[in-house]
N, C-alpha and C positions, 0 to 999 in steps of 0.2 A: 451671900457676901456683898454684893451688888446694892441688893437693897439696903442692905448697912451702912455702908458708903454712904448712898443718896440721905439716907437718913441722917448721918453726920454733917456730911456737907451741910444741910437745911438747917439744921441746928445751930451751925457754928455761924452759918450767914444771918440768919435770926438775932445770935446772940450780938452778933458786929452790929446789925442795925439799932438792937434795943440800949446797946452802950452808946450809943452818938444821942441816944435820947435826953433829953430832961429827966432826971428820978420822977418827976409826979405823970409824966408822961410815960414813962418808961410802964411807972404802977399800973395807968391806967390799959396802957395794951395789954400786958401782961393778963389782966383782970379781965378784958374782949378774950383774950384766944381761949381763957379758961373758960368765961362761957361758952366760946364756939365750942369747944372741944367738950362741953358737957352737955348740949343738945346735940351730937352728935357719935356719944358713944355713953355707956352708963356713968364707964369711970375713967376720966380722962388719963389717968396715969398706969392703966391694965397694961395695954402691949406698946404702952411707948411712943405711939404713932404722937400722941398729941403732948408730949413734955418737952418742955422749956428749958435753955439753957442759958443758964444769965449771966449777965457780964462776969469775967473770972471764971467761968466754967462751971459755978452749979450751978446743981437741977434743981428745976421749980416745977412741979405739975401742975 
């Protein structure tokens, strides 16, 4: 439960930063964490750790 929490929190604080962005800015982070998150696990959208939640509240893997 805890870590769920933590995990929403980071998500929602993510999505606050990636909304104050530019769109082509915003693209381009989005497009970094997807690489971070795909040399760092096989499939960035398996157990959630590394999905995106973008402005409006959806998810983006």
């Amino acid at each position: 439960m805890l870590v769920e929490r933590v995990i929403g929190h980071r998500r929602q604080a993510i999505a606050d930063v990636l909304a104050a962005m530019p769109p082509s800015e915003r693209a381009a982070a989005a497009q970094a964490f997807g690489a971070f998150a795909r040399a760092a696990i096989a499939d960035p959208g398996d157990d959630g750790r590394f999905t995106l939640l973008q402005p409006g509240g959806r998810l983006r893997s």
